[in-house]
C-alpha positions, 0 to 999 in steps of 0.5 A: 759060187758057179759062174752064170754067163747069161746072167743080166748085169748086176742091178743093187735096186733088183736083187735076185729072189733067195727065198728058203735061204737062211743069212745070218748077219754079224752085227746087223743092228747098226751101220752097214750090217743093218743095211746088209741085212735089210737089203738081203731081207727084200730077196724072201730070204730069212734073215738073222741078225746077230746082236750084242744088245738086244733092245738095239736088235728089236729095233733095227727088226722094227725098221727092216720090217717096216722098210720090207713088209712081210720080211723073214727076220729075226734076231740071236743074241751074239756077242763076239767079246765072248769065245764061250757064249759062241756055241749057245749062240750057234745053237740059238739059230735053230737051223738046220743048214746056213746059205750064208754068214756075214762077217760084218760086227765089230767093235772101233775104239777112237782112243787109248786106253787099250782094253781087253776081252774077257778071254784076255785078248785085245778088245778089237782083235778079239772082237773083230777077228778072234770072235768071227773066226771061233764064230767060222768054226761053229758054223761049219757045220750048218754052211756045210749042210747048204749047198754052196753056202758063202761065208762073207767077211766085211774088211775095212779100206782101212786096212789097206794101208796097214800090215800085220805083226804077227809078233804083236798081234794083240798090240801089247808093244805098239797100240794105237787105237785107229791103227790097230782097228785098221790091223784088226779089220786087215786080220779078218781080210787075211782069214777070208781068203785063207779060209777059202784056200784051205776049203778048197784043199778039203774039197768043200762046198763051202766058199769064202769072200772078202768084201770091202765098203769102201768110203761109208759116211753116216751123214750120207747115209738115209735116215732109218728111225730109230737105228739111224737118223740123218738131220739135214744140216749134216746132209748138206755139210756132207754132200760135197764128200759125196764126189768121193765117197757113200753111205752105208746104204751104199757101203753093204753092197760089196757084201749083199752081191758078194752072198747073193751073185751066182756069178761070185767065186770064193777067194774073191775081193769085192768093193765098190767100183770108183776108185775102191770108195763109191759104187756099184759092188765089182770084184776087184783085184787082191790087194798085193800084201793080202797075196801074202800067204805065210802071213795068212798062215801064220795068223791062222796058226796063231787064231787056232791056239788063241780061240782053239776053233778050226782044228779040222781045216788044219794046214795046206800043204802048199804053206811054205812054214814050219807047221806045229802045234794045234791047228795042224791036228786033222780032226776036230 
């Protein structure tokens, strides 16, 4: 992410060229990873989308190319639920180096019950965070293989209202659907900075981004048939909220500068320009709990023992807790 000082002003409509680059977006068949991976898609990158379901991803493929015509895109079955498909999904990518990953899938329940994994953890953790940070540790041999390669994670303003218990991290006391997907998304904003500090401390080419989109409405959102369809009723009873917030067109922006901008740094968070909700993507300052990196540290002392990922990153120095178990082994 080396900085250009004689770049011209980012433009979101004229996205700079990335052919012989390899993406791969995490739930890039639906929402805003759809659109990250059709806007990364139109630089002659190859991108990837990793999917659950794949009549979903042979769709969301149709629409890219047809939107972008001779679009280098193709799709991997991923399903983050799942810590022990992920290495066969890696393995599906048949690459030899990875530019970047988009940490974008995830999974939002509206409503009790609280559900579980088939690894036992809370669904939305274990999807949202555990997965992408098991998925991280997979890839790290692929991201370092490219030069400079990005690891993007797509946080949510959801979280910015919200704080981590790391005594109760699958919510087994306290769960309440909307709060702990804001939780879950907050646990993925702390393990993309993290990520970069320990990166940086193993003196890594590989770089780590957090992202944010901001206020992303579907009914703001331009219709893609048959991933997404926008009636004209719902246009018009949303575009009062259009003063406030965006679509999810508009939403991947953060995300797509975040991979793309020479000028990006790792440790950065990106969101959108006006108030945090609607936008041009810009860096924008940390928010002040996301500075709290015993907190960092201990989720992420806590994620190596639950998915058993990320030994050779093990702990920073500078980490002021008591350091045991797993994650502070210096080998995979």
């Amino acid at each position: 992410m080396s900085s250009t000082s004689s770049a011209p002003p980012w433009d979101v409509h004229r996205l700079p060229r990335a052919e012989g680059s390899v993406f791969l977006v995490t739930g890039g068949n639906a929402g805003i990873g759809y659109f990250i991976a059709e806007q990364l898609s139109a630089t002659g990158a190859t991108v990837v989308l990793g999917c659950r379901n794949p009549a979903r991803a042979e769709a969301a493929l149709t629409s890219i190319r047809h939107r972008v015509p001779g679009a280098q895109v193709r799709a991997i079955r991923l399903d983050l639920a799942d810590l022990s498909s992920l290495s066969a999904a890696v393995e599906s990518l048949e690459v030899s180096a990875l530019h970047a990953v988009v940490h974008n899938a995830g999974v939002a329940l509206d409503d009790p019950p609280r559900r579980e994994t088939g690894d036992g953890h809370e669904l939305m953790f274990g999807t949202n965070h555990l997965g992408h940070f098991a998925l991280t540790g997979l890839l790290m041999p692929l991201l370092s293989a490219a030069p400079a390669a990005r690891v993007v994670t797509v946080g949510s303003f959801a979280a910015k209202s919200e704080r981590l218990d790391l005594d109760d991290l699958q919510s087994r006391r306290d769960y309440q659907a909307k709060r702990t997907y804001g939780r879950t998304k907050l646990a993925q904003m702390y393990f993309g900075l993290e990520l970069d500090r320990r990166l940086r401390t193993h003196g890594s080419s590989v770089e780590s981004a957090v992202v944010h989109p901001g206020g992303a409405l579907d009914a703001l959102t331009p219709s893609r048939p048959p991933v997404h369809v926008r009636s004209l009723g719902a246009r018009l009873r949303a575009a009062p909220a259009a003063l406030l917030v965006q679509g999810k067109h508009a939403g991947a922006w953060p995300a797509v500068r975040a991979v793309l901008d020479p000028a990006a740094r790792g440790g950065q968070l990106w969101g959108p320009r006006l108030f945090s909700l609607r936008g041009a993507p810009r860096h924008e300052a940390a928010w002040s709990h996301l500075a709290d990196t015993a907190v960092a540290a201990g989720l992420w002392d806590a994620s190596c023992d639950l998915t058993d990922h990320l030994r050779s990153l093990g702990a920073r120095p500078s980490a002021r807790r008591r350091l045991s178990g797993p994650c502070d082994a210096s080998n995979s």
